[in-house]
py3Dmol code that shows the C-alpha trace and the ligand (Angstrom):
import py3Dmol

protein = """\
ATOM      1  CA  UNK A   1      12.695 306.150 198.312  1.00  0.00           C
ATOM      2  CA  UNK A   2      12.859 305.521 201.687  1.00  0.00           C
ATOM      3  CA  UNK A   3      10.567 303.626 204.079  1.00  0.00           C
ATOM      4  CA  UNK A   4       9.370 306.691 205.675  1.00  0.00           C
ATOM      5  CA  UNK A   5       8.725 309.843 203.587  1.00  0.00           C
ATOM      6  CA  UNK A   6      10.358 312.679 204.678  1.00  0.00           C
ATOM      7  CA  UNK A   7       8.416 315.818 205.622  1.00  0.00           C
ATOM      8  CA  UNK A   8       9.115 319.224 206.450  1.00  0.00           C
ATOM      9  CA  UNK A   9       6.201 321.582 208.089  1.00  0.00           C
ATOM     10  CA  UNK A  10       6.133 324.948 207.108  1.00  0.00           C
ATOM     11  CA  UNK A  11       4.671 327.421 209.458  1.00  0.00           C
ATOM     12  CA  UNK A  12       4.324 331.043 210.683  1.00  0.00           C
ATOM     13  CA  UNK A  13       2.348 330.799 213.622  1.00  0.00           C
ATOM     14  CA  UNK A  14       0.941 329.526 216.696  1.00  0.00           C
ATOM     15  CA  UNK A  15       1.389 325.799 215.174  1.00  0.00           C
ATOM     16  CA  UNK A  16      -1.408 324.328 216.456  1.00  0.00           C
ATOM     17  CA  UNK A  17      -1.829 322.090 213.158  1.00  0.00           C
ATOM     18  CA  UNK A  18       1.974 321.184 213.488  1.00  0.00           C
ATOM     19  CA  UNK A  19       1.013 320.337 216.882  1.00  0.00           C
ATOM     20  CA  UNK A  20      -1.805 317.657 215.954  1.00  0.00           C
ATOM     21  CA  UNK A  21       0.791 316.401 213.193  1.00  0.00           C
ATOM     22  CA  UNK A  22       3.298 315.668 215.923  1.00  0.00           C
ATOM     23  CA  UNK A  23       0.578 314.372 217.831  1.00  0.00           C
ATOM     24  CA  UNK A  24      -0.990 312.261 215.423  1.00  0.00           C
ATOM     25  CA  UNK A  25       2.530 310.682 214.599  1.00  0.00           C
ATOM     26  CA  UNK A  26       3.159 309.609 218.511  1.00  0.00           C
ATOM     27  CA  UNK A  27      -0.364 308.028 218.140  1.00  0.00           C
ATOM     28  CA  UNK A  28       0.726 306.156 215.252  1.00  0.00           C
ATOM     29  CA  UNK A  29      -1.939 307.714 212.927  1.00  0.00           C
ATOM     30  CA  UNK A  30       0.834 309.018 210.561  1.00  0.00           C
ATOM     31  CA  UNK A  31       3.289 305.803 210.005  1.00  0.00           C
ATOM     32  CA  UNK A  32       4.550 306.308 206.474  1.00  0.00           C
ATOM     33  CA  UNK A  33       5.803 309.738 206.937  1.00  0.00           C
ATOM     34  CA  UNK A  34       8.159 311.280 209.598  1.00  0.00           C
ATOM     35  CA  UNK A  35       8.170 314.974 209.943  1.00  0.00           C
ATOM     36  CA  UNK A  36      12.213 315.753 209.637  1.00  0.00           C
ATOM     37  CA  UNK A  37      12.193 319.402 209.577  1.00  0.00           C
ATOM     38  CA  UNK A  38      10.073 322.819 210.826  1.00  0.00           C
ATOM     39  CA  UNK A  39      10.800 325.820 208.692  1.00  0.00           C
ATOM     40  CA  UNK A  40       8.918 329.552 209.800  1.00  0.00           C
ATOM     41  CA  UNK A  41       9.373 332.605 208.147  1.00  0.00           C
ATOM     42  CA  UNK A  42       8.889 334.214 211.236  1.00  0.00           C
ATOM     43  CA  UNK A  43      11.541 334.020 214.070  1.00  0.00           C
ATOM     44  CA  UNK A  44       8.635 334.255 216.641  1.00  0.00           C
ATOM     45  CA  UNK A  45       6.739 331.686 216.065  1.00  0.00           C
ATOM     46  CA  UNK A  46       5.413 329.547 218.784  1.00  0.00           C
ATOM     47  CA  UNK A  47       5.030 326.479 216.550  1.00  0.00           C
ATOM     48  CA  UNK A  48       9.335 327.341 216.804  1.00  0.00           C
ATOM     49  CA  UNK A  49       9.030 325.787 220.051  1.00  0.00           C
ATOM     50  CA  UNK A  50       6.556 323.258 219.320  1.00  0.00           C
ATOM     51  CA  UNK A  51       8.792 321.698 217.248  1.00  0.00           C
ATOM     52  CA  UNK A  52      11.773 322.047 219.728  1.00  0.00           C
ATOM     53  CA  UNK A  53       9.986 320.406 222.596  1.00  0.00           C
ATOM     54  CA  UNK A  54       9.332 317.838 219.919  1.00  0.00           C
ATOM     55  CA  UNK A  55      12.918 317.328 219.319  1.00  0.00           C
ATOM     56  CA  UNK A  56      12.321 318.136 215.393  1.00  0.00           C
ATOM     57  CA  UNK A  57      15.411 320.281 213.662  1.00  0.00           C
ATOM     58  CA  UNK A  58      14.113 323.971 213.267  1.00  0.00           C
ATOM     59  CA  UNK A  59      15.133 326.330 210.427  1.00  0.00           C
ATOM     60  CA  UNK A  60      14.619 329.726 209.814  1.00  0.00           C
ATOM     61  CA  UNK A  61      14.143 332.053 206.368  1.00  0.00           C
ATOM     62  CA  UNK A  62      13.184 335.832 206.791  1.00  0.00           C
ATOM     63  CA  UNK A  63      11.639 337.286 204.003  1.00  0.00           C
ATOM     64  CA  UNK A  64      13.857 340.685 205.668  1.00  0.00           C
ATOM     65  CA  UNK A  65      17.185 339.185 205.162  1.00  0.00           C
ATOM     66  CA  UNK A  66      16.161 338.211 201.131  1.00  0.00           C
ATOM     67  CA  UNK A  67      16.539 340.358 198.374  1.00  0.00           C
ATOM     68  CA  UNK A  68      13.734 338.948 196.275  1.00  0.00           C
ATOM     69  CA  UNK A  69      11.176 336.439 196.765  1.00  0.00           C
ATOM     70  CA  UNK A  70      13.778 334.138 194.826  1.00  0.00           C
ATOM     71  CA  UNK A  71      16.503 334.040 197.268  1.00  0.00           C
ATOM     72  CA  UNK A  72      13.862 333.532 199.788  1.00  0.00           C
ATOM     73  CA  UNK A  73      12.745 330.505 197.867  1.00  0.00           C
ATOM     74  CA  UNK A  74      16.253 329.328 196.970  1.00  0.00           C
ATOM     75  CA  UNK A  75      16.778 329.319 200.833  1.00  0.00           C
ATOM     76  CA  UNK A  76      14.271 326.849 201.767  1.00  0.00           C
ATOM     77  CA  UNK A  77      14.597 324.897 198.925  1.00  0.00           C
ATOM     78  CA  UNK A  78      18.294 324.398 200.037  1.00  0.00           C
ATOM     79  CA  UNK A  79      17.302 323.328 203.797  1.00  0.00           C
ATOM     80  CA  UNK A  80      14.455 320.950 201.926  1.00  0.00           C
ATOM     81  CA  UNK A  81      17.629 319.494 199.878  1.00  0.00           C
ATOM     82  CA  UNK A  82      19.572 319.005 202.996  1.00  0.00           C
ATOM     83  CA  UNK A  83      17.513 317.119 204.934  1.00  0.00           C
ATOM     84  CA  UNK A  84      15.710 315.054 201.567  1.00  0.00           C
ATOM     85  CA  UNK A  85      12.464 316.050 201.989  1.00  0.00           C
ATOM     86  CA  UNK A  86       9.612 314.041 200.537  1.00  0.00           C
ATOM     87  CA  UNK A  87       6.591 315.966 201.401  1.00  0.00           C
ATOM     88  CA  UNK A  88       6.160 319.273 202.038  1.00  0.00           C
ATOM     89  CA  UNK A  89       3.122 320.343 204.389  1.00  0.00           C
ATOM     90  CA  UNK A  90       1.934 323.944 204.440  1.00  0.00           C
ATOM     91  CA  UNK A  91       0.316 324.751 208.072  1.00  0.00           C
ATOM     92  CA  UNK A  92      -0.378 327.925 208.480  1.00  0.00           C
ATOM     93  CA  UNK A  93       2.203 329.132 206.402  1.00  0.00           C
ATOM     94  CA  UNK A  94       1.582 332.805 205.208  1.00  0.00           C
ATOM     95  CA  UNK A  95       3.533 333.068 202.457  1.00  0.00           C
ATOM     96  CA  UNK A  96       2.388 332.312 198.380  1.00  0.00           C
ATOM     97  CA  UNK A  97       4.700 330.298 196.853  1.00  0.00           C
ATOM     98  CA  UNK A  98       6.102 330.869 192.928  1.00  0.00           C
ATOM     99  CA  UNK A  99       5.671 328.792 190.287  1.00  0.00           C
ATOM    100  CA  UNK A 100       8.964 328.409 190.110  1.00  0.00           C
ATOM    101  CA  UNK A 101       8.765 326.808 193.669  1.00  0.00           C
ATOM    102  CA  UNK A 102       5.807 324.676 193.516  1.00  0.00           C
ATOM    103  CA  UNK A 103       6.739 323.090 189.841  1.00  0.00           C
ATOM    104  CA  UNK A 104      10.249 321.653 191.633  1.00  0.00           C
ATOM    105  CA  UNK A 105       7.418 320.100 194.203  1.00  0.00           C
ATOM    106  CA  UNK A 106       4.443 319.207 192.183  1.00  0.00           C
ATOM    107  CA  UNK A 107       2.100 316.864 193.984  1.00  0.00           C
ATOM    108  CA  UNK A 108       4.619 316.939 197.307  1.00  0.00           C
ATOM    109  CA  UNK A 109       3.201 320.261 198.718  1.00  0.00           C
ATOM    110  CA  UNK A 110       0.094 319.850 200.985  1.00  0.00           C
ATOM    111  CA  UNK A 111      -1.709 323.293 202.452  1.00  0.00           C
ATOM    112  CA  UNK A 112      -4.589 323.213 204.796  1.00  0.00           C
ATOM    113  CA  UNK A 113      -7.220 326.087 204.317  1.00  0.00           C
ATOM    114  CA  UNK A 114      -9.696 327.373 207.095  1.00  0.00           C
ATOM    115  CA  UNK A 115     -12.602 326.950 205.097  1.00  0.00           C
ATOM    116  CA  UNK A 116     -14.565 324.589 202.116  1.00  0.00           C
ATOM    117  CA  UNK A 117     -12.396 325.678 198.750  1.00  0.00           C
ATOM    118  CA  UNK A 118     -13.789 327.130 196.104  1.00  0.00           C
ATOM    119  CA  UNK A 119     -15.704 329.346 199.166  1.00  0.00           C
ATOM    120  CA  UNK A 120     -13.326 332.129 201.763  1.00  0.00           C
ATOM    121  CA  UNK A 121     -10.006 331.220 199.399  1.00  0.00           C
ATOM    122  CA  UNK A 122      -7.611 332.627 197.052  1.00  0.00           C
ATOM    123  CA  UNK A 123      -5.038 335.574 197.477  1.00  0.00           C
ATOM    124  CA  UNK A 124      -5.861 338.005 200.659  1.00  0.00           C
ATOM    125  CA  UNK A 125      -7.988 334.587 202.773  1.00  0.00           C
ATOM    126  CA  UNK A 126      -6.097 333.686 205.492  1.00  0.00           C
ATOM    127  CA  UNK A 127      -6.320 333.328 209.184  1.00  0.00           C
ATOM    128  CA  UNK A 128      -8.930 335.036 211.178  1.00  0.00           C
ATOM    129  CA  UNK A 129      -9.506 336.654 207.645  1.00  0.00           C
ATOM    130  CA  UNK A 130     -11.384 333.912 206.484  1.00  0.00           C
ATOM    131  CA  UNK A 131     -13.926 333.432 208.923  1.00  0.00           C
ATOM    132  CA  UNK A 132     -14.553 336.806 209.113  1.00  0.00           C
ATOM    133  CA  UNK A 133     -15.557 336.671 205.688  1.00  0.00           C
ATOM    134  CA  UNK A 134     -17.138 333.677 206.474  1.00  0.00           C
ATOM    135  CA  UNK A 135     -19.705 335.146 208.704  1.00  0.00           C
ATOM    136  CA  UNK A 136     -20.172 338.553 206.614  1.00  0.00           C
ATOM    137  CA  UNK A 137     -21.489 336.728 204.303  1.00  0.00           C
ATOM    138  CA  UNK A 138     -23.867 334.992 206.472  1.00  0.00           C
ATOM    139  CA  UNK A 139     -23.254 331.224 204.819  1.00  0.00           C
ATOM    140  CA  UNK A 140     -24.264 328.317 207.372  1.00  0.00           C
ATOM    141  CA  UNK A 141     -21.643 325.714 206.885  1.00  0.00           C
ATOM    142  CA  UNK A 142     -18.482 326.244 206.594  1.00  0.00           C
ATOM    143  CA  UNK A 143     -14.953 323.808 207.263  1.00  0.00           C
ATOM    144  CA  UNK A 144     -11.916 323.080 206.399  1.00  0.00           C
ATOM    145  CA  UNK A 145     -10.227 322.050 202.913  1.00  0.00           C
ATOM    146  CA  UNK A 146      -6.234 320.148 202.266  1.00  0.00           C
ATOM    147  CA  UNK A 147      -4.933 320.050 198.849  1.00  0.00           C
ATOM    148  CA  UNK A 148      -2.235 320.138 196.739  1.00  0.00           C
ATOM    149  CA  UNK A 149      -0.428 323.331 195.949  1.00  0.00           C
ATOM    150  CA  UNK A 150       0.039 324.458 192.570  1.00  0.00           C
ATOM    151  CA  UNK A 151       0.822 328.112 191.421  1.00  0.00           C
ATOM    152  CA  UNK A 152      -2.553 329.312 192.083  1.00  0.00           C
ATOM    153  CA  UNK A 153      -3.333 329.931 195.727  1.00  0.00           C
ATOM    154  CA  UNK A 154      -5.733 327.447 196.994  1.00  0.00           C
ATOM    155  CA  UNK A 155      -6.361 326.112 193.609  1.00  0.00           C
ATOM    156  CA  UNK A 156      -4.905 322.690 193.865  1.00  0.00           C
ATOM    157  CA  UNK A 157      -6.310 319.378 193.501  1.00  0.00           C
ATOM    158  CA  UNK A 158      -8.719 318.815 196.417  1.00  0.00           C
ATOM    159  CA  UNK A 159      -7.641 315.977 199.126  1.00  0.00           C
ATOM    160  CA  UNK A 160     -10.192 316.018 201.908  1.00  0.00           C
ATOM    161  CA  UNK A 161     -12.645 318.223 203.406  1.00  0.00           C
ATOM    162  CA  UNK A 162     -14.271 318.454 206.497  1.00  0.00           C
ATOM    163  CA  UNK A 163     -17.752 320.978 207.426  1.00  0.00           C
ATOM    164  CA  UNK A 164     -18.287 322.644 210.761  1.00  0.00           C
ATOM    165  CA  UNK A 165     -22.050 324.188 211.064  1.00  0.00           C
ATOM    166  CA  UNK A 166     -21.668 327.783 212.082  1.00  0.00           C
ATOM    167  CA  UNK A 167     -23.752 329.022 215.456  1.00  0.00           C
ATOM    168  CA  UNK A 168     -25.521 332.485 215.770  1.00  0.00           C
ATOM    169  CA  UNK A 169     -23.693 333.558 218.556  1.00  0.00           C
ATOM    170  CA  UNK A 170     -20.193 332.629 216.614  1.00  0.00           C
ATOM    171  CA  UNK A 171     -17.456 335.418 216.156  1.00  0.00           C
ATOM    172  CA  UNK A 172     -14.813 334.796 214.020  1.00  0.00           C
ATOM    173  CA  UNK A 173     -12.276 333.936 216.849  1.00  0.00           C
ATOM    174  CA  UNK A 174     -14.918 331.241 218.282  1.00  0.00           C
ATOM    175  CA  UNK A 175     -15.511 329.823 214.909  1.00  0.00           C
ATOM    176  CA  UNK A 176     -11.488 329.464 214.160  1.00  0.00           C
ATOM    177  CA  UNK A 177     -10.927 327.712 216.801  1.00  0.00           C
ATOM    178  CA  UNK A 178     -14.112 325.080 216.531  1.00  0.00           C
ATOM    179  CA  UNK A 179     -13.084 325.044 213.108  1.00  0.00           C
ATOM    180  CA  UNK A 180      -9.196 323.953 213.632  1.00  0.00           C
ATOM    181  CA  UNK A 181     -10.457 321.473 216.121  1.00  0.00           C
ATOM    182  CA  UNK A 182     -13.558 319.726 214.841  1.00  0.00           C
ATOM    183  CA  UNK A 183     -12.019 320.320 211.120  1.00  0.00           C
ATOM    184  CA  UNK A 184      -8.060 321.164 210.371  1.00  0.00           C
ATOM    185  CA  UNK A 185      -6.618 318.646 213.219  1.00  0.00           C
ATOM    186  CA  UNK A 186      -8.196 315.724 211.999  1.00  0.00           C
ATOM    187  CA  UNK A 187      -8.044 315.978 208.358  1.00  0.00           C
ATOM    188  CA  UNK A 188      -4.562 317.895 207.743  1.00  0.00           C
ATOM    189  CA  UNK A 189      -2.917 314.530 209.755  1.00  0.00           C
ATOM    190  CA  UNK A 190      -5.104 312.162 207.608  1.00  0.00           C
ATOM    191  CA  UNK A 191      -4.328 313.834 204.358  1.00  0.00           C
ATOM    192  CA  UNK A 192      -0.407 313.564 205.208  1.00  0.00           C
ATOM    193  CA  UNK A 193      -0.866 309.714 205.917  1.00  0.00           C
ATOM    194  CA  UNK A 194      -2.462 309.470 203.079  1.00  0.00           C
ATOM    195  CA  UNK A 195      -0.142 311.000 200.554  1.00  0.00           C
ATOM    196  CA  UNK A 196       2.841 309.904 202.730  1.00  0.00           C
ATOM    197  CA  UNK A 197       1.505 306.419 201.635  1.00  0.00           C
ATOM    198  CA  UNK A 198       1.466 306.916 198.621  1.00  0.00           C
ATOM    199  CA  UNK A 199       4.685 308.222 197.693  1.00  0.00           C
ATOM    200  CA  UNK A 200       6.724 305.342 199.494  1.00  0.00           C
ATOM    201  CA  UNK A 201       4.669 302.781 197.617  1.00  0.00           C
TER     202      UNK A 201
END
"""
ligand_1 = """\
18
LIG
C -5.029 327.704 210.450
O -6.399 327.963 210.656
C -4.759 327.452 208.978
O -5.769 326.744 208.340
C -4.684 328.872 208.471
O -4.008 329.580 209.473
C -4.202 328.957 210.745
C -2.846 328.616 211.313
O -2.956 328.130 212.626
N -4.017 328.913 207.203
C -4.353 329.752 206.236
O -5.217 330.595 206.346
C -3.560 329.591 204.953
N -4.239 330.197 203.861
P -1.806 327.304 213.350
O -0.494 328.098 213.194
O -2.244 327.276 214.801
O -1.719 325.945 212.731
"""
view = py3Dmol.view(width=600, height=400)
view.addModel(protein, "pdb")
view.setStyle({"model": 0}, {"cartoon": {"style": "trace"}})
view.addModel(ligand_1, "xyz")
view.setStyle({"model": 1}, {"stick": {}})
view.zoomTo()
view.show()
């Protein structure tokens, strides 16, 4: 393998994680990985342009212009071939992956969830979603959770964690955002280090 692993971000959004992985790497805090590629599912998508200003290569792959979830896999996996990938780090990426897609990648896919796993996870949690149910429910702590992805959603093995004490006066919006910041930003770029490490050792 090479010095540096090779990572591709996946994302659909805003790309504010991406943002704190591009960040953390000009700060040195990721060494032994190099994010080579951004991939969105969503032509959109304003972590599109994150990347851009970043100089990182951008690719595209629209659920629309895909038959079957298949093809749509078969299409990144072909950019992730092309450019060698190493790692692959889901942030913010709305889309479950297959089996079939996370087997070819086991222990090389890295998600970060908006909230402490087993808790707010699973098919239907996502975004906003999440801390919505978060607050229903009434629950005190909350956080953020990166693992591994395996071919049940949000059921991989457990890499770090990170709580953020809910307030009274929190709405879901407000609680996202403390919850990205005090939570997501910091571990999601330690996580990567960390299995970036690993894998060129
Ligand atoms: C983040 O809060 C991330 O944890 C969540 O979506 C947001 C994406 O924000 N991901 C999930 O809910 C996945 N199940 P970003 O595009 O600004 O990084």
């Amino acid at each position: 393998m090479s010095k540096t692993a090779r990572i591709a971000v996946l994302v659909s959004g805003g790309g504010t994680n991406l943002q704190a992985l591009i960040n953390s790497q000009k700060k040195g805090i990721i060494s032994s990985g190099k994010i080579e590629l951004v991939i969105s599912n969503n032509a959109n998508a304003y972590a599109l342009t994150r990347a851009k200003k970043a100089s990182i290569d951008t690719a595209c792959v629209l659920k629309k212009e895909c038959a079957d979830q298949k093809e749509f896999e078969n299409k990144i996996i072909e950019k992730l071939k092309e450019y060698d990938i190493d790692l692959i780090v889901l942030a913010g990426f709305m889309s479950i992956l297959s089996e079939d897609f996370t087997s070819l990648y086991a222990n090389r896919i890295i998600n970060v969830h908006p909230s402490l796993i087993p808790s707010f996870c699973g098919k239907g949690f996502y975004g906003l979603k999440v801390h919505e149910a978060a607050l229903e429910k009434g629950v005190k702590v909350t956080g953020a959770t990166v693992h591994f992805v395996n071919e049940i959603p949000d059921g991989g093995e457990i890499i770090k964690q990170k709580a953020v004490y809910i307030r009274e006066d929190d709405t879901p919006e407000t609680l996202q955002k403390r919850v990205m910041r005090l939570a997501e930003w910091k571990i999601l770029p330690e996580a990567v280090e960390e299995v970036s490490k690993k894998l060129i050792n």
